[in-house]
Rosetta silent file (secondary structure, phi, psi, omega in degrees, C-alpha in Angstrom):
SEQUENCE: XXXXXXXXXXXXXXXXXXXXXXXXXXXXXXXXXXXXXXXXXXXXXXXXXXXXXXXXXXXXXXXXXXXXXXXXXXXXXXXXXXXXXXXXXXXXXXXXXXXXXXXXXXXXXXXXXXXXXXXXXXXXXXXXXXXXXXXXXXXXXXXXXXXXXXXXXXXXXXXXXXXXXXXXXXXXXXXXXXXXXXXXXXXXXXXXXXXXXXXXXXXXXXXXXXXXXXXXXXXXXXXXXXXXXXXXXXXXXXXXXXXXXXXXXXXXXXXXXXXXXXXXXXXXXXXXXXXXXXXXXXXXXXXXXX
SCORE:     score description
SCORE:     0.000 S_00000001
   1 L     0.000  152.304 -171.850    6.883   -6.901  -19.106 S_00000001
   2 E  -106.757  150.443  167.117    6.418   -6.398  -15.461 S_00000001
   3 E  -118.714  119.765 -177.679    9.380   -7.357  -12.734 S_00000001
   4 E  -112.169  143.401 -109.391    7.549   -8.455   -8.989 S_00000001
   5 E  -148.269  114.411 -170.794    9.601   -7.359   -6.355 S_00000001
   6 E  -132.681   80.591  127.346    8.402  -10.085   -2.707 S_00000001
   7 E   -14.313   86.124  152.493   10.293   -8.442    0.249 S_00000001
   8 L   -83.216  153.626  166.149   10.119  -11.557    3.113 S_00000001
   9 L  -158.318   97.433 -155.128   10.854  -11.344    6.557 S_00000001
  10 L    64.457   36.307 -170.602    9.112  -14.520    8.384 S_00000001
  11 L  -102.875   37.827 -174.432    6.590  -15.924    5.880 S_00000001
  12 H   -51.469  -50.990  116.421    7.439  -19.320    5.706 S_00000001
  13 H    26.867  -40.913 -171.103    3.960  -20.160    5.796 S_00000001
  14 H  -146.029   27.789 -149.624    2.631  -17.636    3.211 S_00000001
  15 L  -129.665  -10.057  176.698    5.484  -16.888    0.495 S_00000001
  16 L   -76.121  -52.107  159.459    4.434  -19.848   -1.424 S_00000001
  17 L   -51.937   -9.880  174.624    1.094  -18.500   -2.059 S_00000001
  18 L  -110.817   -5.185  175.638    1.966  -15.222   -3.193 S_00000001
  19 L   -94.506  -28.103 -173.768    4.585  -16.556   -5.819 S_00000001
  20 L   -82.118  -22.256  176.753    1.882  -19.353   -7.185 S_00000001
  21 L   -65.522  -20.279 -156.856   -0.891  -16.032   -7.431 S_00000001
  22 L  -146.231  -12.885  173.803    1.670  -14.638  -10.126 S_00000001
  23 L   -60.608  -41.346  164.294    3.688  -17.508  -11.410 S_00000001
  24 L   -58.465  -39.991 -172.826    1.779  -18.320  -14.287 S_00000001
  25 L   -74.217  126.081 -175.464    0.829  -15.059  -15.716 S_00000001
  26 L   -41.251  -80.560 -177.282    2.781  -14.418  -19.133 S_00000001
  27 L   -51.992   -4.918  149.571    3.699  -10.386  -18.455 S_00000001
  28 E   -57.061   87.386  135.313    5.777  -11.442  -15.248 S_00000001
  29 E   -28.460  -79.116  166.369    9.918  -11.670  -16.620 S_00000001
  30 E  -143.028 -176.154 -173.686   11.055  -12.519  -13.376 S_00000001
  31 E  -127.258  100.130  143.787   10.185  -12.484   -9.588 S_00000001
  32 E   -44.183   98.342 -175.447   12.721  -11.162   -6.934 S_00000001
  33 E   -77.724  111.184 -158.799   12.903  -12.736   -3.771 S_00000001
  34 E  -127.192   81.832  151.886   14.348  -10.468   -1.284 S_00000001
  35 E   -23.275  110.660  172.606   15.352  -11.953    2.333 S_00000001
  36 L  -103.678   38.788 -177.125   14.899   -9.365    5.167 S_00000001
  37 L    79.651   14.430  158.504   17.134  -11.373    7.681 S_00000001
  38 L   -16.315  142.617  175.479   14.417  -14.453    8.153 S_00000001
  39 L  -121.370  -14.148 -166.225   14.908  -16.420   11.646 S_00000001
  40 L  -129.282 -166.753 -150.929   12.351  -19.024   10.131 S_00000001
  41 L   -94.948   34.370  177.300   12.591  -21.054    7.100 S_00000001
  42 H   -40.743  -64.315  170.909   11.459  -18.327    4.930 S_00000001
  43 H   -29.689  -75.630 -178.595   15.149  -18.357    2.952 S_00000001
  44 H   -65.011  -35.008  153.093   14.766  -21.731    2.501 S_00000001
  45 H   -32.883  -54.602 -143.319   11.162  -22.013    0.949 S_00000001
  46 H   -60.619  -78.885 -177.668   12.205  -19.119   -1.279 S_00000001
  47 H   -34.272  -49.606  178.690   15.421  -20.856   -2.756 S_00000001
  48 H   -97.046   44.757  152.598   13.395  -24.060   -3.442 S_00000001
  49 H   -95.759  -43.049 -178.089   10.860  -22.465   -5.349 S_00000001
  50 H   -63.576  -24.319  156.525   13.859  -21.052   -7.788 S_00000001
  51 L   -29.397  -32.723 -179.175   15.046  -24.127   -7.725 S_00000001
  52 L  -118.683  -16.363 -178.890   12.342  -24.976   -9.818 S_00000001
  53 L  -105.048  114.133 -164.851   11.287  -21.933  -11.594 S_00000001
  54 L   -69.423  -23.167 -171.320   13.964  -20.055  -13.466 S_00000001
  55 L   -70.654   -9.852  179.706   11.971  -16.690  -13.329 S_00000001
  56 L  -121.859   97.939 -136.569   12.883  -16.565   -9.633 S_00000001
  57 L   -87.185  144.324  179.647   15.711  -14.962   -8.513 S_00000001
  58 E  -121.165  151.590  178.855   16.612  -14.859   -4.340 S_00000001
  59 E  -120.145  139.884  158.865   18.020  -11.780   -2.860 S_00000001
  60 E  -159.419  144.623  175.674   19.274  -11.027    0.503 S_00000001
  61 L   -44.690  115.429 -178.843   20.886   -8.012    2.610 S_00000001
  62 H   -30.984  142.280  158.335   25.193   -8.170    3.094 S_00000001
  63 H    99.102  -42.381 -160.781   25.220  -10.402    6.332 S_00000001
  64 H    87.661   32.257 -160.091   21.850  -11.343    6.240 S_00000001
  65 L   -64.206 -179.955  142.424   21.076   -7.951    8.031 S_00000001
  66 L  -104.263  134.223 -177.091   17.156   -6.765    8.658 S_00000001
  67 L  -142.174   -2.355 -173.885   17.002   -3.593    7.307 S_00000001
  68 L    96.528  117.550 -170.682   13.365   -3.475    6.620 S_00000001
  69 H   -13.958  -74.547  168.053   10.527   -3.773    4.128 S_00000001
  70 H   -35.892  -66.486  157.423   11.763   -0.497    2.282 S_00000001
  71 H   -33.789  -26.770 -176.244   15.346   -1.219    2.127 S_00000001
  72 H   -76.152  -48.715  166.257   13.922   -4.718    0.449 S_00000001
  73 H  -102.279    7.335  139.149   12.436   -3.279   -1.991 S_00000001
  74 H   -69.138    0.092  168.311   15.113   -1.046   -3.055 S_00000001
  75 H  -102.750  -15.200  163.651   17.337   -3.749   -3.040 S_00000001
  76 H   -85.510  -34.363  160.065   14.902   -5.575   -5.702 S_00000001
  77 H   -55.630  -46.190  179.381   14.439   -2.631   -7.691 S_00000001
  78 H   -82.113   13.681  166.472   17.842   -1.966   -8.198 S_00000001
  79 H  -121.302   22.146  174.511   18.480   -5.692   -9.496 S_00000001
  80 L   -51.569  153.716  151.835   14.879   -5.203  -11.368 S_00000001
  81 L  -109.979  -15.863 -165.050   15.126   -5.442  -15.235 S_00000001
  82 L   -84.181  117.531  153.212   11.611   -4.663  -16.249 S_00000001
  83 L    -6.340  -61.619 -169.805    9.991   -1.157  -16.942 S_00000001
  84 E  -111.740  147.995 -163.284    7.058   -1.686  -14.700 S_00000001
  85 E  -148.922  138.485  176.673    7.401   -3.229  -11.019 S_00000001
  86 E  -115.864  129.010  173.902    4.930   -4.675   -9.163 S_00000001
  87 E  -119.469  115.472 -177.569    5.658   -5.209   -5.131 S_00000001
  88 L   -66.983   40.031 -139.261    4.280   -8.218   -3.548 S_00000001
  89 L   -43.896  129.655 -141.783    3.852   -8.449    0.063 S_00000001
  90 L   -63.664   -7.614  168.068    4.943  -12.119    0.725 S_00000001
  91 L  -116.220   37.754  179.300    1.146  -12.319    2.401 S_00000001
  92 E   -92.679  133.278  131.209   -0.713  -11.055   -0.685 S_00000001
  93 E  -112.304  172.154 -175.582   -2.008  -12.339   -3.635 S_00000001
  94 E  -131.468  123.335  163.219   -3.052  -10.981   -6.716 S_00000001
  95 L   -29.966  134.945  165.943   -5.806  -12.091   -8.973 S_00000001
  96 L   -66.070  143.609  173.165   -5.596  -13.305  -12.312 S_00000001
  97 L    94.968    2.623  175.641   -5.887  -10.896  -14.779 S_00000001
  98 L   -74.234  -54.108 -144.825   -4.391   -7.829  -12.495 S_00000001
  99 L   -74.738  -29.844 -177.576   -0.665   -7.297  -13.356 S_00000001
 100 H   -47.742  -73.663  178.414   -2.200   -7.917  -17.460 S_00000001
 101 H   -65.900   48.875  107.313   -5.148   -5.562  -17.618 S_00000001
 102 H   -78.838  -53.250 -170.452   -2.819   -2.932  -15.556 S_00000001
 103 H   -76.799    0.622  168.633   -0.262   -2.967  -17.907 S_00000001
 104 L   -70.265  -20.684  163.282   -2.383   -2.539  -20.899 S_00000001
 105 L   -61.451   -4.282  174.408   -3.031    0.706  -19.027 S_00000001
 106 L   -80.810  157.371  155.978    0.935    1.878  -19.133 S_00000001
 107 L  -145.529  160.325  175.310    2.031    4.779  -20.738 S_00000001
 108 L   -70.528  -19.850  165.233    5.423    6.250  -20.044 S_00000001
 109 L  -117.141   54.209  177.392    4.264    8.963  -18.391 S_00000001
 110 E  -105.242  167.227 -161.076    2.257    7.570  -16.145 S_00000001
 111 E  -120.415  -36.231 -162.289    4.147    7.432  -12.523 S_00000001
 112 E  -155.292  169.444  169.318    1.790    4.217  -11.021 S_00000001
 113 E  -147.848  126.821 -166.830   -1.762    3.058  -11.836 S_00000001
 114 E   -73.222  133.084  156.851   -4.146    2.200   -8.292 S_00000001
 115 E   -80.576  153.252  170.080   -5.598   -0.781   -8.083 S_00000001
 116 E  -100.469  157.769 -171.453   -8.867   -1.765   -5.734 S_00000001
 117 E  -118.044  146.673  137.174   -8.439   -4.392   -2.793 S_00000001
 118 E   -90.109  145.083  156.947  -10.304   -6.988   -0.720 S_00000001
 119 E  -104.954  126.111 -178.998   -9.125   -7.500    2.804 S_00000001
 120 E   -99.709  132.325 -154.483   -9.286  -10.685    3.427 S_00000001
 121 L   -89.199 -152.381  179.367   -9.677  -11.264    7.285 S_00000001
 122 L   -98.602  -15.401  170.653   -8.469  -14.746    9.633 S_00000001
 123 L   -97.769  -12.750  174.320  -11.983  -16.187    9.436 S_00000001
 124 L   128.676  -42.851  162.858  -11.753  -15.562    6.018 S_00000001
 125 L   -58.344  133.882 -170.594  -14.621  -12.954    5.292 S_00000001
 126 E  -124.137  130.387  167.497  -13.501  -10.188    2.645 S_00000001
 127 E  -102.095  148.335  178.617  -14.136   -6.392    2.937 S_00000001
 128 E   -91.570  145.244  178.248  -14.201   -4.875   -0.112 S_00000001
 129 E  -139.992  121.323 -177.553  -11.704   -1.580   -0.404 S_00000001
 130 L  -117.887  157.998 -171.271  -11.968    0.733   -3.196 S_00000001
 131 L   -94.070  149.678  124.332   -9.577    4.058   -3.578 S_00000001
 132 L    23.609   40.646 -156.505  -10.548    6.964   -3.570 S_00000001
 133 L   -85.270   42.549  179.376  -11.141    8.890   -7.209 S_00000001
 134 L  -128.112  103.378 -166.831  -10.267   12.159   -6.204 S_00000001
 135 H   -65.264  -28.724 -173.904   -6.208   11.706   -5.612 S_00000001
 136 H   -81.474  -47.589  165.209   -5.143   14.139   -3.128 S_00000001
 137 H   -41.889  -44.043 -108.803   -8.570   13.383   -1.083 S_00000001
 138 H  -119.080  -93.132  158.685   -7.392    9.678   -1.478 S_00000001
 139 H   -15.897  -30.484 -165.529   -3.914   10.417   -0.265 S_00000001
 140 H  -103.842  -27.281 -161.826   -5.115   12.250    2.842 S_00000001
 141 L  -108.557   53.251 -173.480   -7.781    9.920    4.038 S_00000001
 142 L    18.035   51.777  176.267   -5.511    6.684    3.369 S_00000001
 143 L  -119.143   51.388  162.932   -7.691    5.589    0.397 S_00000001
 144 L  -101.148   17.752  169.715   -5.324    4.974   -2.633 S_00000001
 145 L    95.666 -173.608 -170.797   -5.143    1.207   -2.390 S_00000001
 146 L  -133.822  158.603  172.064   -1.938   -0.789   -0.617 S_00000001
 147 H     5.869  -86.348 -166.381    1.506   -1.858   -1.902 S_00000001
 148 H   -54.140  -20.983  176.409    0.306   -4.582   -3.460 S_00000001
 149 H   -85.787  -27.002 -160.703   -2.624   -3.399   -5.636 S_00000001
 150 L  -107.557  127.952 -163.505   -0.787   -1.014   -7.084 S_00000001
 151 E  -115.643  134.342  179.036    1.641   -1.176  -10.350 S_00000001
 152 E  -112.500  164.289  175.191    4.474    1.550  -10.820 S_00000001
 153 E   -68.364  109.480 -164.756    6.448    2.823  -12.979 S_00000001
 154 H   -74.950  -48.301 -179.565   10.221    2.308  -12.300 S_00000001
 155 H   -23.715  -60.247 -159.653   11.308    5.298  -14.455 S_00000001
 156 H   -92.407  -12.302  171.617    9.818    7.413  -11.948 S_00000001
 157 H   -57.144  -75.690  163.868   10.466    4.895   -9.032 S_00000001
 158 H   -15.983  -47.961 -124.364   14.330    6.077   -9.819 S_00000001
 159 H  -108.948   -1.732  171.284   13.769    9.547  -10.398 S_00000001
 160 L  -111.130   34.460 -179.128   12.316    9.918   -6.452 S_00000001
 161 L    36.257   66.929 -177.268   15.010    7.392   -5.308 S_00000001
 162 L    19.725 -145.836 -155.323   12.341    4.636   -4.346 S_00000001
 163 L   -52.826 -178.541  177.101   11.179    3.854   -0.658 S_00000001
 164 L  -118.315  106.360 -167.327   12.268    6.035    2.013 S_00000001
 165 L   -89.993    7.369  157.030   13.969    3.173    4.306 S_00000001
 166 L   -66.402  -42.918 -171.918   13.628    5.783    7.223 S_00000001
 167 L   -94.145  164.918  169.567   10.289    4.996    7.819 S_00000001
 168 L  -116.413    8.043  153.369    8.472    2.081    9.223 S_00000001
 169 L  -173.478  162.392 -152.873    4.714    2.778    7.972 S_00000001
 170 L    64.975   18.580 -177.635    3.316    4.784    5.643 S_00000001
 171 L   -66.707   -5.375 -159.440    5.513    3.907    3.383 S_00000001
 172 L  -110.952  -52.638 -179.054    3.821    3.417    0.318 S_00000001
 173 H   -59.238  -46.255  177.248    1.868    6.906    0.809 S_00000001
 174 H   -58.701  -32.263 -169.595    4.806    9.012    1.408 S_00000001
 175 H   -82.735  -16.212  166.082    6.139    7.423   -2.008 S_00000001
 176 H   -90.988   -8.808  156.829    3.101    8.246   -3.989 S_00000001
 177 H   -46.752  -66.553  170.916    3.208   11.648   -2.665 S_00000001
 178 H   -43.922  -28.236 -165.138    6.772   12.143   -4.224 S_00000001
 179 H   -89.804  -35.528  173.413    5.657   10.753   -6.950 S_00000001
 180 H   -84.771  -10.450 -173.282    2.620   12.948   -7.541 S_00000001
 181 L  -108.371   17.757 -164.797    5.039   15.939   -7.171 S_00000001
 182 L   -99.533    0.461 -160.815    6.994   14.558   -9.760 S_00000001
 183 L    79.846  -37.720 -165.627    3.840   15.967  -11.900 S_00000001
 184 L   -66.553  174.062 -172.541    2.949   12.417  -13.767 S_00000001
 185 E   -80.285 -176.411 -173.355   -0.143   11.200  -14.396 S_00000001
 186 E  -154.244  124.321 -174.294   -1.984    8.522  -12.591 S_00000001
 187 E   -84.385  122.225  169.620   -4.104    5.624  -13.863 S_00000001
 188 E   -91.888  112.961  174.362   -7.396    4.513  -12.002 S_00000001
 189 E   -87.970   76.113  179.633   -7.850    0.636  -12.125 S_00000001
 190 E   -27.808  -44.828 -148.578  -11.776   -0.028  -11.243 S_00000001
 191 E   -60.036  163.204  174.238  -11.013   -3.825  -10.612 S_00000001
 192 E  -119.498  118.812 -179.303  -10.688   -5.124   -7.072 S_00000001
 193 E  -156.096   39.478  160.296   -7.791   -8.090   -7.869 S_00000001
 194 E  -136.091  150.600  163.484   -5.032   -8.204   -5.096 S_00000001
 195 E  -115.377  106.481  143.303   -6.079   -9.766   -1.711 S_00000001
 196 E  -131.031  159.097 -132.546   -4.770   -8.525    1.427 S_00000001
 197 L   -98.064  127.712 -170.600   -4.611  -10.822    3.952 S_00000001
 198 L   -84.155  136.554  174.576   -4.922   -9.158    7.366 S_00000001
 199 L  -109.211  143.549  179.595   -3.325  -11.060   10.378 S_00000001
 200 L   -50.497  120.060  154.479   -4.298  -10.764   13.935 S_00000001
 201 L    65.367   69.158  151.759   -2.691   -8.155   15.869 S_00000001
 202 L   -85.244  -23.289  176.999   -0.866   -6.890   12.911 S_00000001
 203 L   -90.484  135.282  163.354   -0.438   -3.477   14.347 S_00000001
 204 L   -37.390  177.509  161.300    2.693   -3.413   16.519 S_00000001
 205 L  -142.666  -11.813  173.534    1.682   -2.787   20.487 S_00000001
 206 L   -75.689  112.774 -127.985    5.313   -1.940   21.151 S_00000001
 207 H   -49.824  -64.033  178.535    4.758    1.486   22.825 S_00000001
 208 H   -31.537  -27.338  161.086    8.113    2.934   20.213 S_00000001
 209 H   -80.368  -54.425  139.576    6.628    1.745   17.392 S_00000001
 210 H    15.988 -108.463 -150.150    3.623    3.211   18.082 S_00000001
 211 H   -64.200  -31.700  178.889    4.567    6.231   18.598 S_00000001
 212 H   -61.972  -53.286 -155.565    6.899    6.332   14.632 S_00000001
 213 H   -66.492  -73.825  177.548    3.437    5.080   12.980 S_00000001
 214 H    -4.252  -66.409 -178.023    1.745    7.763   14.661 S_00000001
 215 H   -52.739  -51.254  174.588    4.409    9.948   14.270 S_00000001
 216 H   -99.712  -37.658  155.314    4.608    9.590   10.248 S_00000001
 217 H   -45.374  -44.453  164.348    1.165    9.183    9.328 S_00000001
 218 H   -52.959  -40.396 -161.253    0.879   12.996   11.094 S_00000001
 219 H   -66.189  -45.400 -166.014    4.045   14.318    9.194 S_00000001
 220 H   -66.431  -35.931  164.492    2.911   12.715    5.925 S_00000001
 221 H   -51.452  -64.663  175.829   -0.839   14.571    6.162 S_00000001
 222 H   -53.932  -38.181 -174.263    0.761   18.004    7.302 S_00000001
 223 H   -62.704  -31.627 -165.966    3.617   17.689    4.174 S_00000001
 224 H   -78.445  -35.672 -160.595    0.264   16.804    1.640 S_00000001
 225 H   -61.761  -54.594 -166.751   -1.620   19.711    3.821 S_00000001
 226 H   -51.274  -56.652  161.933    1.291   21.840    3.420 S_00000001
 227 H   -69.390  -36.199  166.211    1.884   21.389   -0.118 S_00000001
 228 H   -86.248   11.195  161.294   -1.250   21.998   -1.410 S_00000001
 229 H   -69.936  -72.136  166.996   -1.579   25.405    0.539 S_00000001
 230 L   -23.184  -11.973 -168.562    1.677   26.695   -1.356 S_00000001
 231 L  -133.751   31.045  160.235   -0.350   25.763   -4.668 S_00000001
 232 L    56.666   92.077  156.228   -3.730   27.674   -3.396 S_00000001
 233 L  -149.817  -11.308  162.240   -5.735   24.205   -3.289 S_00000001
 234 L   -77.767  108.379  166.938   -6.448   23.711    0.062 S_00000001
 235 L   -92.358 -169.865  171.708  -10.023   24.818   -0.183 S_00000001
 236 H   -43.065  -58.560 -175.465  -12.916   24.266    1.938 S_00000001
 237 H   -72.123  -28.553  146.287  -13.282   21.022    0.703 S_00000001
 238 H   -55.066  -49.517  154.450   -9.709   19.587    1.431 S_00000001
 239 H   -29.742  -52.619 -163.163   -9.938   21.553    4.809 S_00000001
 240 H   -71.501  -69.124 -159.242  -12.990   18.982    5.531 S_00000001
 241 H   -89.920    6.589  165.151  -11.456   15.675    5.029 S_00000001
 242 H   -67.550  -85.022  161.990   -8.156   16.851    6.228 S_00000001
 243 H   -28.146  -59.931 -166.838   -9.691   18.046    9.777 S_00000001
 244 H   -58.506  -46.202 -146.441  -11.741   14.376    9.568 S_00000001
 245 H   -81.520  -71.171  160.684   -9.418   12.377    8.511 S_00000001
 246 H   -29.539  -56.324 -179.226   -6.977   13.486   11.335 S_00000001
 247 H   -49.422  -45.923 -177.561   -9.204   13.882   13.818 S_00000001
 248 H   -65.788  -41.397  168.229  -10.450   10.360   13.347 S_00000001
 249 H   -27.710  -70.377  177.247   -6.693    9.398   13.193 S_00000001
 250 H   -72.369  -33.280  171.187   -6.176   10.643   16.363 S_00000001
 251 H   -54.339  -50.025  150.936   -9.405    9.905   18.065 S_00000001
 252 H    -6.504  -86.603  170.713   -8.105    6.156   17.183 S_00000001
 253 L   -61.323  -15.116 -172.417   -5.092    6.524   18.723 S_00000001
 254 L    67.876   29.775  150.367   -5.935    8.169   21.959 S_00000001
 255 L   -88.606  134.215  143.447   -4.063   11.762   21.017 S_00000001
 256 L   -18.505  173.365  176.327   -5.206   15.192   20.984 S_00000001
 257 L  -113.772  134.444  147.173   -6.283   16.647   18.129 S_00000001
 258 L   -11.460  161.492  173.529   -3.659   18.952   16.802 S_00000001
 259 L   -92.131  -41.838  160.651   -4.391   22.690   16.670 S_00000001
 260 L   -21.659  -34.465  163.165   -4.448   22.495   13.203 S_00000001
 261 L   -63.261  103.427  141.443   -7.382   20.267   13.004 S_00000001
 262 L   -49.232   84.048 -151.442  -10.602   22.023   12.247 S_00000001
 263 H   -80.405    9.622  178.077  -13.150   20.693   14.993 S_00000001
 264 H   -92.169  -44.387  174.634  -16.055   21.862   13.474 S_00000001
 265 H   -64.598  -25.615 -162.018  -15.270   20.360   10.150 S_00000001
 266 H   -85.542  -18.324 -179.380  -14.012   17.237   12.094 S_00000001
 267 H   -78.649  -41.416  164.077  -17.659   16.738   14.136 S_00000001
 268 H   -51.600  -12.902  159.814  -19.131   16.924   10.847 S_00000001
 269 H   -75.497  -54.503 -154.021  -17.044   14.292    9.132 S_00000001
 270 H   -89.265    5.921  156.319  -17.712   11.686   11.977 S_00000001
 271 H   -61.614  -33.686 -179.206  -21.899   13.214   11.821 S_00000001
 272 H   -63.544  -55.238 -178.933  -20.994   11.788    8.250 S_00000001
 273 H   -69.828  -54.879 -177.815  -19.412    8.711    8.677 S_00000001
 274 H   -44.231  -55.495  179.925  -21.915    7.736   11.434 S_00000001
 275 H   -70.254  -14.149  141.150  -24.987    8.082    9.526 S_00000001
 276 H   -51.398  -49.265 -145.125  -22.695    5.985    6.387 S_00000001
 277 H   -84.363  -36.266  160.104  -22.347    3.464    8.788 S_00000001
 278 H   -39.608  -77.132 -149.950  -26.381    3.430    9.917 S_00000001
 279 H   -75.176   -1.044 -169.699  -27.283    3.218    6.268 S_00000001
 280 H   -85.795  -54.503 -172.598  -24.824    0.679    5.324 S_00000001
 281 H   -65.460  -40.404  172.930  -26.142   -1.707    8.132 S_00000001
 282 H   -38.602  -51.307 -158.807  -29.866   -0.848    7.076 S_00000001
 283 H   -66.240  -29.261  157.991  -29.007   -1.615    3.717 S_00000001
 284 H   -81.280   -4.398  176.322  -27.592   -5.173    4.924 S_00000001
 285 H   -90.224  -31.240  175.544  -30.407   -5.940    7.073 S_00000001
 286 H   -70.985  -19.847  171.806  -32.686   -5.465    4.508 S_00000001
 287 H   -65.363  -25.330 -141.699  -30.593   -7.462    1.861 S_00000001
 288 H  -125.348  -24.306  165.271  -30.647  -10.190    4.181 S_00000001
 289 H   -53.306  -67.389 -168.057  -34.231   -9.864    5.055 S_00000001
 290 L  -118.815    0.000    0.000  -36.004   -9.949    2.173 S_00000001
């Protein structure tokens, strides 16, 4: 049985919709609502859904503090009962037939098994996002799926002492790093079955915030970079989408490139990506064409 894990902090709006995406499905035990110090009637949605549904349990922080996504769901994990944990962001849904077909896919030593995503945008239109099957490649270029696609193992959830409630993005990535360095295996889920829903001018603009996403996406690349030099595996090929994937990071952002970055490999990543991007729009004008 799976335990899902819904971290709110202002959804009143959208907290309904990710508990009715999951309410139904059989392998769900219970659902853990966990209050991040809501100002809007978040709380109260939450309670009267449990009100009506016994599987759903409300949570909240001594005080009613904010303490942050991470802190949220370490405070639902640790009143979790279930083997396998799914975490829902309250503006997510999930598909029928995800959290099922994933868990026919546990084994105990497996530490999480990736899911595929659409993002669905504010007009409505869905990009399709598939990870990655090469994990460390995956991992570097931020292609292993999001929160929400993905179902883990609590055993091993434990054994790296869940989120890291220091950070404020990249949180998911730093935890499947620990998690791969825990050794276990890792399950590839073709299906694309969680939706998430992107909201306008979702990225912070607050200079300080910024600068921590910034700030921990770099750390979290050099620690992956880092570690697989120590284990003779950064080749050539790691070297490439390292150097890209940073560079484009930073090109992004309006930052240098690091000295570390490898500008030959990185003009040769975005010679790459441009001429993906050519053939992708060829390939839709002619779908649409004929």
């Amino acid at each position: 049985m799976i335990s899902v894990i819904i971290p709110i902090f202002n959804n009143q709006y959208t907290i309904e919709r990710a508990v009715l995406s999951i309410l139904n499905d059989p392998i769900v035990s219970e659902i853990l609502i966990v209050d991040d110090g809501s100002t809007d009637e978040s709380i109260n949605v939450s309670k009267r859904l449990a009100k009506n549904e016994s599987l759903i349990k409300v949570f909240h922080h001594p005080n009613r503090a904010n303490k942050g996504a991470s802190a949220s769901r370490n405070l639902g994990l640790a009143n979790s009962k279930s083997n396998w944990i799914q975490f829902l962001d309250a503006d997510d849904e999930l598909l029928q037939g995800k959290l099922s077909g994933q868990f026919e896919m546990t084994r105990p030593d497996i530490a999480f098994i990736l899911g595929n995503c659409f993002h669905v945008l504010p007009n409505g239109k869905k990009h399709i996002m598939s990870s990655d099957s090469k994990i460390w490649k995956g991992l570097i270029r931020s292609k292993l799926g999001r929160t929400s696609s993905i179902l883990w193992n609590k055993k091993y959830l434990l054994k790296v002492n869940g989120w890291d409630e220091k950070l404020s993005s990249s949180q998911e990535y730093d935890l499947m790093f620990r998690l791969l360095l825990c050794k276990a295996n890792i399950v590839f889920d073709k299906r694309h079955l969680t939706l998430i829903h992107k909201q306008e001018n979702s990225i912070s603009t607050n200079s300080k915030a910024k600068h921590h996403r910034i700030q921990n996406w770099l750390y979290l690349r050099l620690k992956i970079r880092n570690h697989l030099i120590v284990n003779r595996q950064f080749n050539l090929i790691y070297n490439y989408y390292f150097s890209g994937a940073v560079g484009f990071f930073c090109d992004e952002n309006n930052i240098s490139l690091p000295p570390y970055v490898n500008k030959v490999f990185y003009q040769l990543y975005k010679f790459e990506l441009f001429f993906k991007i050519k053939f992708f729009n060829l390939f839709k004008f002619l779908k649409n064409k004929f």
